[in-house]
C-alpha positions in Angstrom: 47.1 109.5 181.7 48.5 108.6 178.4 47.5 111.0 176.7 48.5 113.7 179.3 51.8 112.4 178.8 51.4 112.3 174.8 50.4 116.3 175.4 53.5 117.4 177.4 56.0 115.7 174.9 53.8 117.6 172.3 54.2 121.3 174.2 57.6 120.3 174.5 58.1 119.6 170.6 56.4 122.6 169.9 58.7 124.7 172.2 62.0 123.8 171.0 60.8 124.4 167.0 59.4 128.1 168.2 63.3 128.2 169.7 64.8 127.0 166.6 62.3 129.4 164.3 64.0 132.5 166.3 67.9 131.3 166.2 66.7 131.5 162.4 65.3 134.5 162.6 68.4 136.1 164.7 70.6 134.6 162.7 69.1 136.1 159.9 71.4 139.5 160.8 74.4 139.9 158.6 77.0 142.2 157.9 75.6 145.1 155.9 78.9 146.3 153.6 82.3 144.8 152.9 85.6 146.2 151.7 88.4 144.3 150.3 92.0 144.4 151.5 95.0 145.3 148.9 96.7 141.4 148.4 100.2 141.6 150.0 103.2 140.6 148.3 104.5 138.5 151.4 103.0 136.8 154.0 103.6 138.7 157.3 101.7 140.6 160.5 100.0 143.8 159.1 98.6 147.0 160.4 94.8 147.6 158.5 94.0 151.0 158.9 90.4 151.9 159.5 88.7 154.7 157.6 86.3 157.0 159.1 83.7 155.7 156.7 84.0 152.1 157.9 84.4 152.9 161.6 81.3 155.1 161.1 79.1 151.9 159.8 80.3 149.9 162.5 79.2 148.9 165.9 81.0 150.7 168.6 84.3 149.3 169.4 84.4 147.3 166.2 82.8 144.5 167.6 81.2 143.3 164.1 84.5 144.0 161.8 85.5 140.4 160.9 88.5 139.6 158.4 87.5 136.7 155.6 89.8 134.8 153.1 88.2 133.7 149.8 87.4 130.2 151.2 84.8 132.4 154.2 87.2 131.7 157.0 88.2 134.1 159.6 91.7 135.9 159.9 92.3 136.9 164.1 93.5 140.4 164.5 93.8 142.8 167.3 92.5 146.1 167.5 95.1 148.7 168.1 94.2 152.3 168.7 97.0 155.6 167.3 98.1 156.6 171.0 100.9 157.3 172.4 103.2 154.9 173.7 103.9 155.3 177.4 107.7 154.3 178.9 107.3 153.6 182.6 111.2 154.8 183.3 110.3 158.3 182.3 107.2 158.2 184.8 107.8 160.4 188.0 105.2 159.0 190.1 103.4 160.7 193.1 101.7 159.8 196.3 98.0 159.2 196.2 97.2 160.4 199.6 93.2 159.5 199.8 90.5 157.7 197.6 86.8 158.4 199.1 83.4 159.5 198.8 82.5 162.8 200.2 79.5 164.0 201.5 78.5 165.2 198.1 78.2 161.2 196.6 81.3 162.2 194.4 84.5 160.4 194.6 87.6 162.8 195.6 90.8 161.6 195.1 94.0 164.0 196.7 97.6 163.7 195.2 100.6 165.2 197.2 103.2 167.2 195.3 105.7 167.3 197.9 108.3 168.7 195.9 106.0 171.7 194.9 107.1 171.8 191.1 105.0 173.7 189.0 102.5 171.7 186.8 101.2 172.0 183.4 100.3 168.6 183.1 99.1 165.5 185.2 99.0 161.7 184.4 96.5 159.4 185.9 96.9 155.2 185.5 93.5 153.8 185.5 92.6 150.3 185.6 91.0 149.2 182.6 87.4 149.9 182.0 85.0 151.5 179.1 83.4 154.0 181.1 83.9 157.6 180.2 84.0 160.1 183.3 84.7 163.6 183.7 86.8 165.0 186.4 87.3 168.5 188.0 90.8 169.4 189.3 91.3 171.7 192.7 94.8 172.5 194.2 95.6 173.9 197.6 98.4 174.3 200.1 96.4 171.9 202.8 93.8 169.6 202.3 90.9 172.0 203.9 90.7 175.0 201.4 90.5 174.0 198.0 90.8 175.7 194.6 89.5 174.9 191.3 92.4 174.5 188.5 89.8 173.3 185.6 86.7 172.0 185.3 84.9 169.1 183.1 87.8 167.3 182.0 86.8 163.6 180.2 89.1 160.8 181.0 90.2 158.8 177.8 92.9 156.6 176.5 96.3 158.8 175.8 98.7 156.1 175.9 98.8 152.4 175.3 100.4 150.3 178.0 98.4 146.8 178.0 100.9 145.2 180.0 99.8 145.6 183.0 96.0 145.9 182.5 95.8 150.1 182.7 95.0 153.1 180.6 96.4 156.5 180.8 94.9 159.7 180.7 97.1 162.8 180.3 95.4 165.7 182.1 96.6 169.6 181.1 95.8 172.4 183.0 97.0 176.2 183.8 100.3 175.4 185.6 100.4 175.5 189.2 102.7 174.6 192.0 100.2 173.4 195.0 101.2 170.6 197.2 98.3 169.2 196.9 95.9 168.4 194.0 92.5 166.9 194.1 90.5 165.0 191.5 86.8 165.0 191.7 84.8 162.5 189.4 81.9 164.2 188.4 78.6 162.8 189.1 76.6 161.7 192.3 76.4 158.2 192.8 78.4 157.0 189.5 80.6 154.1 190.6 84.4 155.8 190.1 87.2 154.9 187.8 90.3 153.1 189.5 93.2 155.3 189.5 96.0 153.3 190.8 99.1 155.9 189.8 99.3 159.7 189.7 102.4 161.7 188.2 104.3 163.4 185.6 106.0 162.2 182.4 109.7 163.6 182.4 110.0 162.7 178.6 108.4 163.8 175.9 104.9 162.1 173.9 102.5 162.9 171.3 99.3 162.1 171.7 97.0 159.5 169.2 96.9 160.5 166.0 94.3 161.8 164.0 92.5 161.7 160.8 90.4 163.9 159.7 86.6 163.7 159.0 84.6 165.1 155.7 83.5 168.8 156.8 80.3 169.1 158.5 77.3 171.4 157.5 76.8 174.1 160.1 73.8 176.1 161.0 74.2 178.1 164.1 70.9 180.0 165.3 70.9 182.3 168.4 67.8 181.6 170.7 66.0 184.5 172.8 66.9 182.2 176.0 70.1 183.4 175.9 71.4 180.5 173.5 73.2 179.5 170.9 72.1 176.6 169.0 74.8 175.2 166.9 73.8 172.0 164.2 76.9 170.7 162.9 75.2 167.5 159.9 78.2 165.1 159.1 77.4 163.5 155.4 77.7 159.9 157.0 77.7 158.8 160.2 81.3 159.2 162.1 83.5 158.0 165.2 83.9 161.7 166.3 86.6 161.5 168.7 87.9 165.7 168.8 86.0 168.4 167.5 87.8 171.9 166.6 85.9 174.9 166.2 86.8 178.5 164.9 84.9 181.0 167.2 84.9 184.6 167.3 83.9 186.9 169.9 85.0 189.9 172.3 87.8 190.1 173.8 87.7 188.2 176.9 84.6 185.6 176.9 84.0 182.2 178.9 80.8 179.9 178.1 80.0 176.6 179.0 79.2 174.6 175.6 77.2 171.4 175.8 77.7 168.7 173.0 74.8 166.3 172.5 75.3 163.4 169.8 72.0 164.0 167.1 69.7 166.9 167.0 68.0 167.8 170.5 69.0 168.3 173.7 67.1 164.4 175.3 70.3 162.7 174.7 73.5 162.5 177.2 75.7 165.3 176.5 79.4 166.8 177.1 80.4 169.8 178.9 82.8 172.5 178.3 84.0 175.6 178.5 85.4 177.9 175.3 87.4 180.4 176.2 89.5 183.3 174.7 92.6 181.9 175.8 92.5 178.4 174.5 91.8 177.0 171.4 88.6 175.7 171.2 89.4 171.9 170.5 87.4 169.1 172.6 88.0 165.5 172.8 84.6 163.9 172.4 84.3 160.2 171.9 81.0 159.3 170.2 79.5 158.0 166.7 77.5 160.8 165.5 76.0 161.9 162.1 74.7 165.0 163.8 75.9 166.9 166.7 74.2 169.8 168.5 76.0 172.5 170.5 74.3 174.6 173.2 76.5 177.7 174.0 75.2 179.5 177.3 75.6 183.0 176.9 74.0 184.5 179.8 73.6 187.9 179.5 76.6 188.0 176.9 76.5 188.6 173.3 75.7 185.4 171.2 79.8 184.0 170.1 79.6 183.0 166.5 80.9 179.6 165.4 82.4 180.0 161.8 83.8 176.4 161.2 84.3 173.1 162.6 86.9 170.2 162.0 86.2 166.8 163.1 88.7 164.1 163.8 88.7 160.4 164.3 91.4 158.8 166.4 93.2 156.4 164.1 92.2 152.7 164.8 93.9 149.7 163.0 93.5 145.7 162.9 96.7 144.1 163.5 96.5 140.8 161.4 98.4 137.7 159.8 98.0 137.6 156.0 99.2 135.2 153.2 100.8 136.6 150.3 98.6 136.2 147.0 95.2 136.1 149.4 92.2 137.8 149.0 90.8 139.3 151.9 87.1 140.7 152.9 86.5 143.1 155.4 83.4 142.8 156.6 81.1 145.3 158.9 77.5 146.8 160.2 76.1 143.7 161.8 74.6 145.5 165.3 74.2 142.2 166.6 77.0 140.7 166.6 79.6 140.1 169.6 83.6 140.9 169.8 85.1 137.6 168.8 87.6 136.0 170.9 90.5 135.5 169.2 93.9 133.3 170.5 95.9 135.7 168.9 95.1 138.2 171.9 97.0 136.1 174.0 100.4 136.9 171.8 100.0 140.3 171.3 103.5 141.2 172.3 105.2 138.9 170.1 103.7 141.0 166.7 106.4 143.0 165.9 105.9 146.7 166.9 106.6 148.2 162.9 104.8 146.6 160.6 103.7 147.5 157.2 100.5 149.6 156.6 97.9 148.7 154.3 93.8 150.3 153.6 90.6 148.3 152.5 89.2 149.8 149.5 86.1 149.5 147.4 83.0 149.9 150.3 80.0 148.7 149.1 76.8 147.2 150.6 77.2 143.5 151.1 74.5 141.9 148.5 75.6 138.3 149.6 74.3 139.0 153.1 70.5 138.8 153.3 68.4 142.2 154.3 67.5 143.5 157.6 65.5 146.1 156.1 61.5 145.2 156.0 59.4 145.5 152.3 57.7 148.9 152.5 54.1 147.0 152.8 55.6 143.7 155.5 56.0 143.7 159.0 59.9 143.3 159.7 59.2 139.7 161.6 56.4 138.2 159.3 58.0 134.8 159.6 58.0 135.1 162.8 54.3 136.2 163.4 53.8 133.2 160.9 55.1 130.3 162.9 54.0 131.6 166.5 50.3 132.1 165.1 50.7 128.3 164.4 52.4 127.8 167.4 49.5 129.0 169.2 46.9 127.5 167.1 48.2 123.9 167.9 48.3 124.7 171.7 44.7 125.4 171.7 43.6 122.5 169.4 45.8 120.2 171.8 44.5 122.1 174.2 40.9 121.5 173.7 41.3 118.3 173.0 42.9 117.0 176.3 39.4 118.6 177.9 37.4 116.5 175.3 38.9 113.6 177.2 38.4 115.0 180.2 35.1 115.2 180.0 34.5 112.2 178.7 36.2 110.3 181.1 33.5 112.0 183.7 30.7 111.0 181.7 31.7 107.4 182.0 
């Protein structure tokens, strides 16, 4: 009995030293590159802009940025994204009417314009959430015969208004004066986005800036299945939030263009339509190095893409530094977590213009040890190592215990 007892507290011991070997080992992943910060002449609240090349190398969201000081300490900071800002006094707001599922598993929602003014434009206040979902928009006179306005539009961020826990997306369209509009989120069985507010802005706004991304390579090849297959090759990986392309065609031409993120058609993908009457710009939303666009001819002739533009939505770090401090910006750590800063909690008492300032100088961070494997080692040798031994212990212990076992029935 004493030395089953002796054997547990062993299993146990051996347990919580395999646990501690793999904190090790995941601690083990560190930020890939830095970038220092310019040192400010006085100590104040500033606005770091974020290049494309270090939002590229980042996780998504900027969840592994992380500001350091020269002593390795932390500086909070809030992420704040180039929209525009949204005044709820210049917000004409109208009736939702109904929110339900239809027989199709898609979410309809029906918005009354009682005063029948003709539309260009339509604003949606969504409660907050980091789910992309594309919407189509019908119009008609009643709510039983219904008419499509445009298809395949993606909801996204257009202005910032944190205060009361909602984003807004700014929705254009051919202009049309129905009394009644629907919007139908695309996709059966996809839980739906919470629209809490439908209207028009009587003032005027820009949308988020934009800065613009390295020219890609593009190689378009026209397919005998009626095709176009379009490789645009960024030189780095990018945040590719709107994509402009330069098409030429006849006359009069509509296709639906799909957008997948890297080089086949396996991954998720974006739909649109190019048209002759609008410019051909798309709001995207995803890191990329590569994109592929399908163009659906049909029975058409093949359009031909000449250039492409992308463009990154301008994203800053809103943070306190001291005059005469050096300051490391640090970034590519995939498994890191979003910190949780207290400064969150005061983000409306930062001043609303602040000075702008850029990291500079990106370089792979030497100080951080390697993710990357030797050519000839398995990436978790140390790993193997210690649960070989692991194993190897629980055997011998193992083996043992029956020893006594069996000598206890001999005697």
């Amino acid at each position: 009995m004493l030395f089953k007892n002796l054997y547990y507290r062993f299993i146990k011991a051996i347990l919580c030293f395999t646990f501690v070997c793999l904190a090790a080992t995941v601690s083990s992943q560190h930020h890939k590159y830095k970038a220092q910060l310019p040192v400010v002449d006085s100590s104040a609240f500033y606005k770091i802009q974020i290049p494309p090349i270090i939002a590229g190398k980042s996780k998504h969201g900027l969840a592994d940025v992380r500001i350091i000081n020269k002593k390795g300490i932390e500086t909070p900071y809030i992420i704040k994204t180039a929209e525009a800002e949204f005044t709820e006094k210049e917000f004409e707001e109208f009736p939702i009417l109904t929110k339900r599922r239809g027989a199709d598993n898609q979410t309809h929602v029906v918005i009354e314009n009682l005063a029948k003014d003709r539309l260009g434009n339509l604003l949606l206040l969504i409660k907050n959430t980091e789910a992309q979902r594309t919407v189509t928009l019908s119009g008609g006179e009643d709510t039983s015969a219904w008419y499509v306005i445009k298809e395949n539009l993606l909801l996204e961020n257009y202005f910032n208004n944190t205060s009361n826990g909602s984003f807004i997306q700014a929705i254009t369209f051919p202009p049309v004066d129905y009394r009644f509009l629907k919007i139908t989120i695309l996709g059966k069985d996809v839980l739906p986005v919470n629209i809490i507010k439908a209207g028009i802005y009587t003032g005027k706004y820009l949308s988020g800036r934009f800065v613009q991304l390295p020219a890609p390579v593009l190689i378009q090849t026209d397919s005998s299945d009626k095709r176009s297959y379009i490789h645009l090759h960024f030189n780095e990986t990018y945040q590719v939030d709107k994509l402009e392309l330069q098409v030429t065609g006849p006359k009069y031409y509509k296709r639906r263009v799909s957008f997948y993120p890297g080089t086949n058609v396996n991954n998720a993908s974006l739909k649109f339509d190019v048209t002759s009457k609008d410019p051909a710009s798309f709001r995207l939303g995803f890191k990329a190095k590569d994109i592929l666009l399908v163009i659906d001819n049909e029975d058409n002739p093949p359009l031909l893409v000449e250039n492409a533009r992308g463009w990154q939505l301008n994203k800053y770090l809103l943070s306190y530094l001291e005059k005469g401090q050096s300051y490391e910006l640090l970034f590519g750590d995939s498994a890191a977590f979003a910190p949780a800063y207290d400064l969150a909690f005061f983000a409306d008492s930062i001043p609303s213009t602040l000075q702008e300032t850029k990291p500079f100088n990106v370089v792979e961070n030497h100080n951080a040890p390697s993710v990357k494997p030797k050519q000839n080692d398995s990436p978790s040798i140390v790993l193997w190592i210690v649960i070989i031994a692991v194993l190897g212990l629980l055997l011998f212990a193992s083996y043992k215990l029956m020893s006594d076992v069996e000598r206890k029935k001999v005697t």
